[in-house]
SERO-4910 file (N, C-alpha, C, O; in steps of 0.05 Angstrom, whole numbers):
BEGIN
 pado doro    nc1    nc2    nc3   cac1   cac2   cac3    cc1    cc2    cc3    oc1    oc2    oc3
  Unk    A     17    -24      0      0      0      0     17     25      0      9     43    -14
  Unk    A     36     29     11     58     51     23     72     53    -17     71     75    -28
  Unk    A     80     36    -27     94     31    -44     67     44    -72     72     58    -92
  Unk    A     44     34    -63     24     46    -86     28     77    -82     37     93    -99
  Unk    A     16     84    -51     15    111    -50     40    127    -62     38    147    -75
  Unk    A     62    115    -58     87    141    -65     78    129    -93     58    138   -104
  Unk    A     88    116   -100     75    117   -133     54    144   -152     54    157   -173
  Unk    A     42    140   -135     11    168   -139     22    189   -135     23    209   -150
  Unk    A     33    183   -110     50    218    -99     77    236   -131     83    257   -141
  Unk    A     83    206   -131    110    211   -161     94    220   -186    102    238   -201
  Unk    A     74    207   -188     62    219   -220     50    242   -218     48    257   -237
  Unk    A     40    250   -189     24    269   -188     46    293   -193     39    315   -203
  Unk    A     66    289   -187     96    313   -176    108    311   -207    122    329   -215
  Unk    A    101    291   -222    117    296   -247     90    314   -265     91    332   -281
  Unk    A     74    303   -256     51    319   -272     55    353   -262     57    372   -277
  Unk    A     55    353   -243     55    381   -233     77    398   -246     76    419   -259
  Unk    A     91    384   -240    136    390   -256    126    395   -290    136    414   -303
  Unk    A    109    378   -300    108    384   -329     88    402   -337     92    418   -356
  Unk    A     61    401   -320     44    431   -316     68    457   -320     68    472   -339
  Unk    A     84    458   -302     97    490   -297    125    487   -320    139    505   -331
  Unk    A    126    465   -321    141    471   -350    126    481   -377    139    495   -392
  Unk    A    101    473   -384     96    484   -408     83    510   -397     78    527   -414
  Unk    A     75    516   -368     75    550   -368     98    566   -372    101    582   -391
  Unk    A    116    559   -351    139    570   -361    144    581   -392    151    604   -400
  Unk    A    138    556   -409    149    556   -438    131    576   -450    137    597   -460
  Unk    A    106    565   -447     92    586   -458     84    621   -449     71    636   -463
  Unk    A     98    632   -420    100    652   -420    120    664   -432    117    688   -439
  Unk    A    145    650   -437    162    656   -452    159    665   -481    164    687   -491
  Unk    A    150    643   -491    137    651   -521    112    673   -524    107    687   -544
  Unk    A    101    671   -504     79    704   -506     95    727   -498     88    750   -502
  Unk    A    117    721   -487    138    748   -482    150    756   -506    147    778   -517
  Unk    A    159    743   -512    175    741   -541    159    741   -570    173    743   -590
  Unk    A    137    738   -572    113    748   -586    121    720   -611    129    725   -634
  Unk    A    116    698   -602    121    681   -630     95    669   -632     77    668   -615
  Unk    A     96    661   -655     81    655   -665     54    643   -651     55    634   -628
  Unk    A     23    644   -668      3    634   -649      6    595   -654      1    578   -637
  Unk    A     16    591   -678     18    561   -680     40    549   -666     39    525   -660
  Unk    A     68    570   -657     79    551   -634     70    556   -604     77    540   -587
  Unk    A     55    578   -600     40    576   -575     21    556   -570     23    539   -552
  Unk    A      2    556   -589    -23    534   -588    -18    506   -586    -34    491   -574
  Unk    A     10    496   -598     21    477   -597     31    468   -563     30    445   -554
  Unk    A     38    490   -548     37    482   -522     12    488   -512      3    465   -508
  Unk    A     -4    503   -506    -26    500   -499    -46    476   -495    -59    469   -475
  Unk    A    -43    463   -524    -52    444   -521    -44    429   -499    -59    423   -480
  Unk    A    -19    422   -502     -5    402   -479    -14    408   -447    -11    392   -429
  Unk    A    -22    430   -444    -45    438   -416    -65    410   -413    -83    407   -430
  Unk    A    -62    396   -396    -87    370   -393   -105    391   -378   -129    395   -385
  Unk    A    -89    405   -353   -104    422   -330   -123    448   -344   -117    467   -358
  Unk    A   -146    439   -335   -166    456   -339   -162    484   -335   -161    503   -352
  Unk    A   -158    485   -299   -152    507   -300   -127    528   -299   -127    552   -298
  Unk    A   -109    511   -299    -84    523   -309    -81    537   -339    -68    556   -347
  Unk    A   -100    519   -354   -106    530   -381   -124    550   -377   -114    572   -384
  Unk    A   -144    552   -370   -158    573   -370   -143    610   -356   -149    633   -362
  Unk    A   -122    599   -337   -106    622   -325    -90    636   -347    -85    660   -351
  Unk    A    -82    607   -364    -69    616   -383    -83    631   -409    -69    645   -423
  Unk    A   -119    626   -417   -121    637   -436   -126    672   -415   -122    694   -426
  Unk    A   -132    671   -393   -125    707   -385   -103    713   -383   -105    738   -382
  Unk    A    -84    709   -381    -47    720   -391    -54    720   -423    -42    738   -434
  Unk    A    -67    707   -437    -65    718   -468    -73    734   -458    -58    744   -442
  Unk    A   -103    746   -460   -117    771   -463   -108    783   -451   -107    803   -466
  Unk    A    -91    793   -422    -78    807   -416    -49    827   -440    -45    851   -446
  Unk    A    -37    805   -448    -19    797   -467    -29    804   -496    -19    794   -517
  Unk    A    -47    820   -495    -70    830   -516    -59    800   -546    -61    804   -570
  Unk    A    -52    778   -535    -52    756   -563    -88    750   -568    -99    728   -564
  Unk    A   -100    773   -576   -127    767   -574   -135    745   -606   -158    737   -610
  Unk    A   -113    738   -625   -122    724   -647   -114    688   -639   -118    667   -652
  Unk    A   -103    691   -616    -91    669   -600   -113    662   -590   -124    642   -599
  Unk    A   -125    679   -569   -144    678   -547   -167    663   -562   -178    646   -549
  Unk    A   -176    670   -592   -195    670   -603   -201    641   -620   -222    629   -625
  Unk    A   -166    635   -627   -166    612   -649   -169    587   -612   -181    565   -617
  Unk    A   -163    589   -587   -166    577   -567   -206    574   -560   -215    554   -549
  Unk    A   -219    593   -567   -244    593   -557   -253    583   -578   -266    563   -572
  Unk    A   -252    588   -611   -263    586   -624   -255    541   -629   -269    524   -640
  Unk    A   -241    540   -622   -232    500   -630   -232    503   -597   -211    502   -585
  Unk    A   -255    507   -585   -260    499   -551   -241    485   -530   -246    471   -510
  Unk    A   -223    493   -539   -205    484   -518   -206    485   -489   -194    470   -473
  Unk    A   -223    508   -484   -233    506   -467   -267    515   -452   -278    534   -463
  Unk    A   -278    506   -433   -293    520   -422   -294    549   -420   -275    565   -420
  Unk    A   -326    556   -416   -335    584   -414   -322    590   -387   -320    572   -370
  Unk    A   -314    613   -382   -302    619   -353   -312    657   -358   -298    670   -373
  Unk    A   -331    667   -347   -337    691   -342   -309    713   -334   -308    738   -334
  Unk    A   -292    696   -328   -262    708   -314   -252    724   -350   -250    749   -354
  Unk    A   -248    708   -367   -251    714   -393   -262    755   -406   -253    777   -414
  Unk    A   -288    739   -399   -300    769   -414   -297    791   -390   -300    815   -396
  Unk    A   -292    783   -362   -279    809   -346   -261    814   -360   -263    834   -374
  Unk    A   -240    801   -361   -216    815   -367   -211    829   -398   -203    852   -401
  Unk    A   -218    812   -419   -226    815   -443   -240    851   -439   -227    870   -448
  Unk    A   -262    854   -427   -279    874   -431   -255    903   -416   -255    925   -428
  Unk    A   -235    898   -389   -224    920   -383   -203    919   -401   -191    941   -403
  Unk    A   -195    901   -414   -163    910   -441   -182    925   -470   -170    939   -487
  Unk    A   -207    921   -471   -221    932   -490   -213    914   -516   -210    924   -539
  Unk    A   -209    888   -511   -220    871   -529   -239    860   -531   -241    836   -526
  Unk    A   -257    875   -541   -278    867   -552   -286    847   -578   -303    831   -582
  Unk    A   -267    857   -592   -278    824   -601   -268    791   -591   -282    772   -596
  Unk    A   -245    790   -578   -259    765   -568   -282    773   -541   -292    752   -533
  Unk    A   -290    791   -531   -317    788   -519   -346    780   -535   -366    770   -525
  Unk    A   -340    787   -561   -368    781   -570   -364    757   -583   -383    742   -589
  Unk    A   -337    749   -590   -328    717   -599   -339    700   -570   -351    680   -575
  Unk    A   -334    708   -542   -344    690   -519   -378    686   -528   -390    665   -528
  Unk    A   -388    710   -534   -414    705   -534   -426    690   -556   -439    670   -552
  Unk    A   -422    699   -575   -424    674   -602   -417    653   -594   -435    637   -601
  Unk    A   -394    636   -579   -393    621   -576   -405    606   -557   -414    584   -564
  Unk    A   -410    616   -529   -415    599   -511   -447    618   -498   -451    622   -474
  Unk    A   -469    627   -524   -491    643   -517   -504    632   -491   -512    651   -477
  Unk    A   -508    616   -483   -523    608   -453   -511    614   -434   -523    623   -415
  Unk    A   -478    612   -432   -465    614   -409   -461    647   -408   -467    659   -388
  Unk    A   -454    656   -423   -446    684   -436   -480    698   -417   -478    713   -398
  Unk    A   -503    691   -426   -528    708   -419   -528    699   -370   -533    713   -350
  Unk    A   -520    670   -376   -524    663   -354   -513    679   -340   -528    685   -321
  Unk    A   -486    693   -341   -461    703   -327   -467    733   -336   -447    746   -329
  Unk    A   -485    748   -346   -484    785   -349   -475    796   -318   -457    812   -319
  Unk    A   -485    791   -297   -491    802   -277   -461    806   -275   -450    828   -273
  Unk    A   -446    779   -273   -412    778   -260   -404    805   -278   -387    818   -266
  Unk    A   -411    817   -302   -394    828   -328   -399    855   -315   -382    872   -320
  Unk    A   -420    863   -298   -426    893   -295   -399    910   -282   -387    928   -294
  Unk    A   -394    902   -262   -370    918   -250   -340    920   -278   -321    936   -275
  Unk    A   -342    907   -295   -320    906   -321   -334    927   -332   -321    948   -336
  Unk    A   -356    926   -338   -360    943   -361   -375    972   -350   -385    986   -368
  Unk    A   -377    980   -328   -371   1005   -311   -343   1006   -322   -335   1014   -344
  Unk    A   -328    994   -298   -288    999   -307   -291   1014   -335   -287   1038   -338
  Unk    A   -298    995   -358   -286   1006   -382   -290   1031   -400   -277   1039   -419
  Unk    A   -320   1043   -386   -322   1074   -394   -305   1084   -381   -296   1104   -392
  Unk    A   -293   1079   -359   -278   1103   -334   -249   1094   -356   -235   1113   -364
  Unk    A   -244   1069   -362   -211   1061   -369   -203   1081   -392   -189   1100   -387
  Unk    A   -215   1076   -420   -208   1089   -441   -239   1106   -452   -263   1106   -445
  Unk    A   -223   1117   -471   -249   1137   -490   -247   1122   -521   -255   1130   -543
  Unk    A   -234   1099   -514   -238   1078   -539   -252   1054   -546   -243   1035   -533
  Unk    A   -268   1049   -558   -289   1026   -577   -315   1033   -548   -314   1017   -529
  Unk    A   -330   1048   -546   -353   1060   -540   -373   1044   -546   -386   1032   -530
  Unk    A   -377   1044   -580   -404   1035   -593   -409   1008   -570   -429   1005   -556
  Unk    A   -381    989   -573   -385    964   -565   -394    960   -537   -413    946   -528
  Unk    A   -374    977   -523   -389    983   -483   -408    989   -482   -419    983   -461
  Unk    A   -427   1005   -503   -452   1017   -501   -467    987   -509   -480    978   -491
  Unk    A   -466    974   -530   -470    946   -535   -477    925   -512   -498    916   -506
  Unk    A   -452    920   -503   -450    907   -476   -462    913   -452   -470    897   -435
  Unk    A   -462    942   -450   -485    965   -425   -510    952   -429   -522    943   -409
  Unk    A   -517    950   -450   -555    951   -456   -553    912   -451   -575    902   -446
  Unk    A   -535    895   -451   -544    871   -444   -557    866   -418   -577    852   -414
  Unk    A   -538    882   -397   -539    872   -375   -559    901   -358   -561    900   -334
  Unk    A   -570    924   -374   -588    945   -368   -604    930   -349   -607    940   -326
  Unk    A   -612    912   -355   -637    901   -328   -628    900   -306   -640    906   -286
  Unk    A   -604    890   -307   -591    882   -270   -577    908   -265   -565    910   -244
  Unk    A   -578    923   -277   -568    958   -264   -582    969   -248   -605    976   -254
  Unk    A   -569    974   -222   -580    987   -203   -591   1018   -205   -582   1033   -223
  Unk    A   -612   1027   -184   -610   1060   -188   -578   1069   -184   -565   1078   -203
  Unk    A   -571   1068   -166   -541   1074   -153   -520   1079   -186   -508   1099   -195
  Unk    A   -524   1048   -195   -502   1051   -218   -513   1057   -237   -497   1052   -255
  Unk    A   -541   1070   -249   -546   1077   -272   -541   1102   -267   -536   1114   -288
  Unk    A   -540   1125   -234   -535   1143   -237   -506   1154   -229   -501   1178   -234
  Unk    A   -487   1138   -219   -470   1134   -232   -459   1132   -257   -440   1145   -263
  Unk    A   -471   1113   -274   -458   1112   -307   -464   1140   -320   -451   1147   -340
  Unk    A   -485   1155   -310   -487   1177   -333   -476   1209   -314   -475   1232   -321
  Unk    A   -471   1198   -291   -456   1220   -281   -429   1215   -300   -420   1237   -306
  Unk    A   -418   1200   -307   -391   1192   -322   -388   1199   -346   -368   1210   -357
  Unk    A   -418   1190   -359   -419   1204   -392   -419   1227   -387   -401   1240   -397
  Unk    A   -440   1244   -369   -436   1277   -371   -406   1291   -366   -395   1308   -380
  Unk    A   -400   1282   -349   -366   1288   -356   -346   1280   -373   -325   1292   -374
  Unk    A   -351   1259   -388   -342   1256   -408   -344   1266   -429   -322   1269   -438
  Unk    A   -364   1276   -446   -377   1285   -468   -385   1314   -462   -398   1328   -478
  Unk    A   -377   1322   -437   -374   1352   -437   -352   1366   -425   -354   1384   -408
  Unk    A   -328   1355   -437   -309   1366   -432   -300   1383   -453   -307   1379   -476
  Unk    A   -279   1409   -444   -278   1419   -458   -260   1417   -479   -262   1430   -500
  Unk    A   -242   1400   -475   -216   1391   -504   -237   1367   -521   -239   1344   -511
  Unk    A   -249   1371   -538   -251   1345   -558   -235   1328   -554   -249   1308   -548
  Unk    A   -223   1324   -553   -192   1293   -558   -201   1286   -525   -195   1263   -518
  Unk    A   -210   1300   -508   -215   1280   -484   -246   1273   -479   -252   1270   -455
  Unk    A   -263   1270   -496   -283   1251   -506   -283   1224   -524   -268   1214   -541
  Unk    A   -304   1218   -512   -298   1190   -526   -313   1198   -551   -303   1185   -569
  Unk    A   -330   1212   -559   -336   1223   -588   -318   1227   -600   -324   1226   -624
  Unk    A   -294   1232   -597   -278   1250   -615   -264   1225   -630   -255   1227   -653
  Unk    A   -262   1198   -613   -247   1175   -617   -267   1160   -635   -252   1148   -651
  Unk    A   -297   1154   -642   -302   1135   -655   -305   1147   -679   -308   1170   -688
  Unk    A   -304   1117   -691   -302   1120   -712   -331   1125   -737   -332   1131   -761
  Unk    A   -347   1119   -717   -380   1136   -725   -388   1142   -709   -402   1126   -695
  Unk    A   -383   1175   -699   -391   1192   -680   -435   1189   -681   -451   1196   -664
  Unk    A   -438   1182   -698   -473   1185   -702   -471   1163   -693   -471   1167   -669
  Unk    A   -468   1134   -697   -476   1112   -697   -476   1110   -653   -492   1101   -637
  Unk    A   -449   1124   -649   -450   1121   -615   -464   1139   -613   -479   1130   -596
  Unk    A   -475   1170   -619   -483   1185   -603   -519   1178   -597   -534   1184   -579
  Unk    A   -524   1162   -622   -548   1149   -621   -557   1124   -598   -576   1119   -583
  Unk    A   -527   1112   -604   -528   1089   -577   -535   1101   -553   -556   1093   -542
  Unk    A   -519   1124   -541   -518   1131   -519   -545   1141   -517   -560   1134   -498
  Unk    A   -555   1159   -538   -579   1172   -537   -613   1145   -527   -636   1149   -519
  Unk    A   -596   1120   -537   -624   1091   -524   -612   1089   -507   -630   1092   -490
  Unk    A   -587   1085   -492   -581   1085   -463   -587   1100   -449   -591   1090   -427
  Unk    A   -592   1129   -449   -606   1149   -433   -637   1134   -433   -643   1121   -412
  Unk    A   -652   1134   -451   -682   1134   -456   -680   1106   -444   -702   1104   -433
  Unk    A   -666   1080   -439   -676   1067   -424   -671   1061   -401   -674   1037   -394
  Unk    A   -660   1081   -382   -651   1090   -357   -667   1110   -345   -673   1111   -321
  Unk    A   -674   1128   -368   -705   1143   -355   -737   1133   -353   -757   1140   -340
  Unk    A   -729   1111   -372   -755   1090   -369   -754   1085   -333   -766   1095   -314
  Unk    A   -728   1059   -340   -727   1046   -307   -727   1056   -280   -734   1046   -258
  Unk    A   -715   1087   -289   -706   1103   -259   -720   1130   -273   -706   1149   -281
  Unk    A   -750   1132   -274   -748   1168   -283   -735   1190   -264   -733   1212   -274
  Unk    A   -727   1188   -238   -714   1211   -225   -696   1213   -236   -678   1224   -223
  Unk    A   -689   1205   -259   -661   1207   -263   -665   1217   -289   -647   1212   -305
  Unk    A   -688   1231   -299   -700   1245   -324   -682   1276   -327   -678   1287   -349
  Unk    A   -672   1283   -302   -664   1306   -312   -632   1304   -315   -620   1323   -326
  Unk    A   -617   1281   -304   -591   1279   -319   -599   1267   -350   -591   1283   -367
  Unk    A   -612   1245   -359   -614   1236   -378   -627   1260   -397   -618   1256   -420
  Unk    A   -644   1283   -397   -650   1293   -413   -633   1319   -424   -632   1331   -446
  Unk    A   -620   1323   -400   -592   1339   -401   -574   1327   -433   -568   1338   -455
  Unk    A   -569   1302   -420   -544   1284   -436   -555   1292   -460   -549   1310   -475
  Unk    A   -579   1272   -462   -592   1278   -491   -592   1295   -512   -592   1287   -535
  Unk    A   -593   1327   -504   -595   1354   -509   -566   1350   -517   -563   1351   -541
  Unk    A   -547   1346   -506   -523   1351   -509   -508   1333   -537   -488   1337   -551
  Unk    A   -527   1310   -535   -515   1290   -556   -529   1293   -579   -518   1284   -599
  Unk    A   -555   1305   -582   -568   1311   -605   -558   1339   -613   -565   1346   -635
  Unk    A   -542   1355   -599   -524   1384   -606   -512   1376   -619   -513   1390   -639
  Unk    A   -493   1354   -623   -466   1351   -626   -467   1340   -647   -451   1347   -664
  Unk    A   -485   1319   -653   -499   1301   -672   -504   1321   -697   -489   1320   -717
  Unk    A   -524   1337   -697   -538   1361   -707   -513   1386   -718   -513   1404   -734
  Unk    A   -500   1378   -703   -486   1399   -714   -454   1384   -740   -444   1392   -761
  Unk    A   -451   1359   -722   -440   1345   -738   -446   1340   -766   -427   1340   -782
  Unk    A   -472   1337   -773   -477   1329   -796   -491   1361   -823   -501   1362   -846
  Unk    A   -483   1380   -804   -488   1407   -818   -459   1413   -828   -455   1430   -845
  Unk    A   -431   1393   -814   -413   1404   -819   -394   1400   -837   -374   1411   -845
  Unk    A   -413   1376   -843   -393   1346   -859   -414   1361   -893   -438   1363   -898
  Unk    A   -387   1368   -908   -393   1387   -936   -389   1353   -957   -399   1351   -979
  Unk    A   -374   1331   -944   -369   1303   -948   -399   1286   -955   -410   1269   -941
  Unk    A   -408   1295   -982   -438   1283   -978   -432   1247   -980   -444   1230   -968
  Unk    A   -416   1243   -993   -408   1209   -992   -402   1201   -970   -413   1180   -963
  Unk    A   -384   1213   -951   -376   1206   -925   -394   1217   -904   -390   1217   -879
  Unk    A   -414   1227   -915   -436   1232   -900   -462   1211   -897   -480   1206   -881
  Unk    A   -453   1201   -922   -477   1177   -938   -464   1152   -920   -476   1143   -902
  Unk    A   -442   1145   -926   -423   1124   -916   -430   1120   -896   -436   1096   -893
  Unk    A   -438   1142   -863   -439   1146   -842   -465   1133   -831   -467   1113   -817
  Unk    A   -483   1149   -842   -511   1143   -834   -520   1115   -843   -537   1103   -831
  Unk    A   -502   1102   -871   -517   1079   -872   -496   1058   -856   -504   1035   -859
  Unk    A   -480   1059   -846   -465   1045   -834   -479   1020   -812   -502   1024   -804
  Unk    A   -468   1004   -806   -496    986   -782   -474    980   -757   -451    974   -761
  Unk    A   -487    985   -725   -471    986   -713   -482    953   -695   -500    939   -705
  Unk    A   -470    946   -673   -469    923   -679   -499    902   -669   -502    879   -662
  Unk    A   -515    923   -673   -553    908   -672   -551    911   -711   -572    901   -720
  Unk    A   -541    918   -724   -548    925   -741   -568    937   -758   -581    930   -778
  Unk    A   -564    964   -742   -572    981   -743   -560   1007   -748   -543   1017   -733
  Unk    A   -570   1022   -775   -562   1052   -788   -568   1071   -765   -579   1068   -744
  Unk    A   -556   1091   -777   -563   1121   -754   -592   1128   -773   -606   1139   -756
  Unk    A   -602   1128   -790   -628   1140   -805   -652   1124   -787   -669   1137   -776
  Unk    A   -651   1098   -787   -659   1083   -774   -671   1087   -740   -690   1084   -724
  Unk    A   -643   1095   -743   -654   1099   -704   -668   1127   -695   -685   1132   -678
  Unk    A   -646   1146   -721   -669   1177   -713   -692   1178   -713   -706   1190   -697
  Unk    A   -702   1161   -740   -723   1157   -736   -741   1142   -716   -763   1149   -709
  Unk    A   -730   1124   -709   -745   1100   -683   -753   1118   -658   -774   1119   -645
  Unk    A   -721   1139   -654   -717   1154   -626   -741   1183   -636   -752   1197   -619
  Unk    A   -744   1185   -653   -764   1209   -672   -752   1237   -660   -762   1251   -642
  Unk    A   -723   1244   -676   -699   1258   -662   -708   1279   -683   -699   1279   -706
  Unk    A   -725   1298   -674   -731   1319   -690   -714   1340   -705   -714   1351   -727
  Unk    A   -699   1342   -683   -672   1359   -682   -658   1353   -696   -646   1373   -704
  Unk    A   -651   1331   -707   -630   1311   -721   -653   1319   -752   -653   1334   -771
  Unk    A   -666   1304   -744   -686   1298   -783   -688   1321   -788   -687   1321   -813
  Unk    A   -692   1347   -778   -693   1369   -788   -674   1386   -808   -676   1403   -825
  Unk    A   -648   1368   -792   -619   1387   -810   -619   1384   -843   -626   1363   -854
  Unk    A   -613   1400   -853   -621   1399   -888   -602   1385   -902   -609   1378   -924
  Unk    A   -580   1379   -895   -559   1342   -901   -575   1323   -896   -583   1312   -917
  Unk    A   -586   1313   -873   -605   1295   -875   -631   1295   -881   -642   1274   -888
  Unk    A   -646   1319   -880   -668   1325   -901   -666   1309   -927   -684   1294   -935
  Unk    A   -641   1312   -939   -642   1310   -968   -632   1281   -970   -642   1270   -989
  Unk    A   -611   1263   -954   -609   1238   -959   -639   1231   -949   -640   1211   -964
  Unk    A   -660   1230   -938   -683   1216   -934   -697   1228   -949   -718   1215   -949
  Unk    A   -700   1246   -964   -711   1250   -981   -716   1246  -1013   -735   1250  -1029
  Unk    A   -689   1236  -1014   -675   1214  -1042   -680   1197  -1030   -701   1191  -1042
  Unk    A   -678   1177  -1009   -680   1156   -995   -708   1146  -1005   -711   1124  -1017
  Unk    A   -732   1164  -1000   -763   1168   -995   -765   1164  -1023   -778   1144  -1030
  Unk    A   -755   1180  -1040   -767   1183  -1071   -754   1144  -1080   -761   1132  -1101
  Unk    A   -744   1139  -1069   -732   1115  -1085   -744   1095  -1067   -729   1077  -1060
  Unk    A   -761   1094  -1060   -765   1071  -1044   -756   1054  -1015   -757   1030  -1010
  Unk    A   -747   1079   -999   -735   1068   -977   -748   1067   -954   -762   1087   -947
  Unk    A   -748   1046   -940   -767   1033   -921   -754   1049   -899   -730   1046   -896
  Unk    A   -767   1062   -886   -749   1091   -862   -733   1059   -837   -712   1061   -824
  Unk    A   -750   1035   -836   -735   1026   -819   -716   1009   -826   -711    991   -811
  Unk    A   -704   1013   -850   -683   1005   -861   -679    982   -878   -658    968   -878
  Unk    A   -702    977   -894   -709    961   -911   -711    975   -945   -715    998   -949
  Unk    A   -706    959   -961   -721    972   -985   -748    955   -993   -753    931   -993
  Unk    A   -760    976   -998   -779    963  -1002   -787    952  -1024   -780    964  -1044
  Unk    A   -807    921  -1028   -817    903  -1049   -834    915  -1067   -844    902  -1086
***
């Protein structure tokens, strides 16, 4: 019996010994940035669940997010919510919406764990917005009063500062497509919490200014066209939503007057269809 047990005790110690050898190896090679096919190649050799899983958050840390991705997408491993935390504060977002494509039940099961990440990641950067705004409206139901008036105490200082370059408007890459997002994240925060009607209608005013004036400014009628029909990631246009949100202010300006009004004469379905 003595002779079985050390036996167990030895494989378990060589197993362990060869666990921290292919970490070892493989932090090395994510230091040294080689290749994702000689990383994956050790990876694999991970039997340990969760040693592998520690290891796919040192990728995403390690921003190897096409690593992270070719690992989730051939399942190597389990859903682990630990994932789209970290994923969501480095502002990789696409493997966050790769977790969700992939593992949709566990991904919806787990929103609640994601809230305190995706607070963090308005406060972290003023970069990829559309998508945090994306990710905001999943988990909108389990938002407290406390943190919905929190989150837009954050946008009002953000979006009304006075240097442009320290907004997160100034950074995307379709200022309409987010200012619209943010503009359904107000309206469904004043739904849930109306005391909180007079920061949200504040914001609003401020994002339909900017919006409105944006598109009076752009002499770019192609890159004006480009803009509005663009789909953000509900897929959904900015024409689309002014209209849904019935953004008077916005439909009024005489740039978009006139694309919905060629739009109209040709057959365009206002909610973003053409029509049969």
């Amino acid at each position: 019996m003595f002779a079985e047990a050390h036996e167990v005790d030895t494989k378990d110690t060589m197993l362990r010994e060869e666990r921290a050898t292919h970490i070892d190896l493989l932090n090395v090679l994510v230091d040294k940035n080689r290749p994702d096919d000689e990383c994956a190649a050790v990876l694999a050799k991970l039997a340990d669940r969760e040693a592998l899983t520690k290891m796919v958050g040192l990728l995403v840390v390690k921003s190897r997010f096409s690593l992270v991705d070719r690992v989730i997408s051939e399942r190597l491993v389990e859903f682990d919510p630990r994932f789209v935390q970290i994923a969501i504060e480095q502002d990789a977002f696409d493997s966050v919406f790769l977790l969700r494509d992939t593992f949709p039940r566990a991904f919806v099961k787990s929103e609640r764990e994601f809230i305190p990440s995706v607070f963090i990641s308005f406060t972290n950067s003023n970069t990829c917005w559309l998508a945090k705004c994306t990710l905001f409206k999943s988990v909108i139901d389990h938002i407290s009063y406390r943190k919905a008036e929190e989150f837009l105490f954050t946008l009002a200082n953000r979006i009304g500062r006075k240097d442009p370059k320290d907004s997160p408007l100034y950074f995307a890459p379709n200022v309409l497509l987010l200012i619209l997002n943010l503009y359904e994240i107000c309206m469904f925060l004043q739904k849930s919490y109306p005391f909180l009607s007079g920061y949200t209608k504040s914001i609003n005013s401020q994002l339909t200014e900017v919006a409105s004036n944006f598109i009076a400014e752009t002499n770019d009628e192609e890159k004006l066209r480009a803009l509005i029909f663009e789909k953000d990631f509900e897929n959904r246009d900015s024409l689309s939503l002014v209209s849904a949100f019935n953004i008077t202010d916005i439909m009024n300006n005489k740039n978009m007057e006139k694309i919905a009004l060629e739009l109209w004469e040709s057959e365009y379905d206002v909610k973003g269809n053409l029509l049969e």
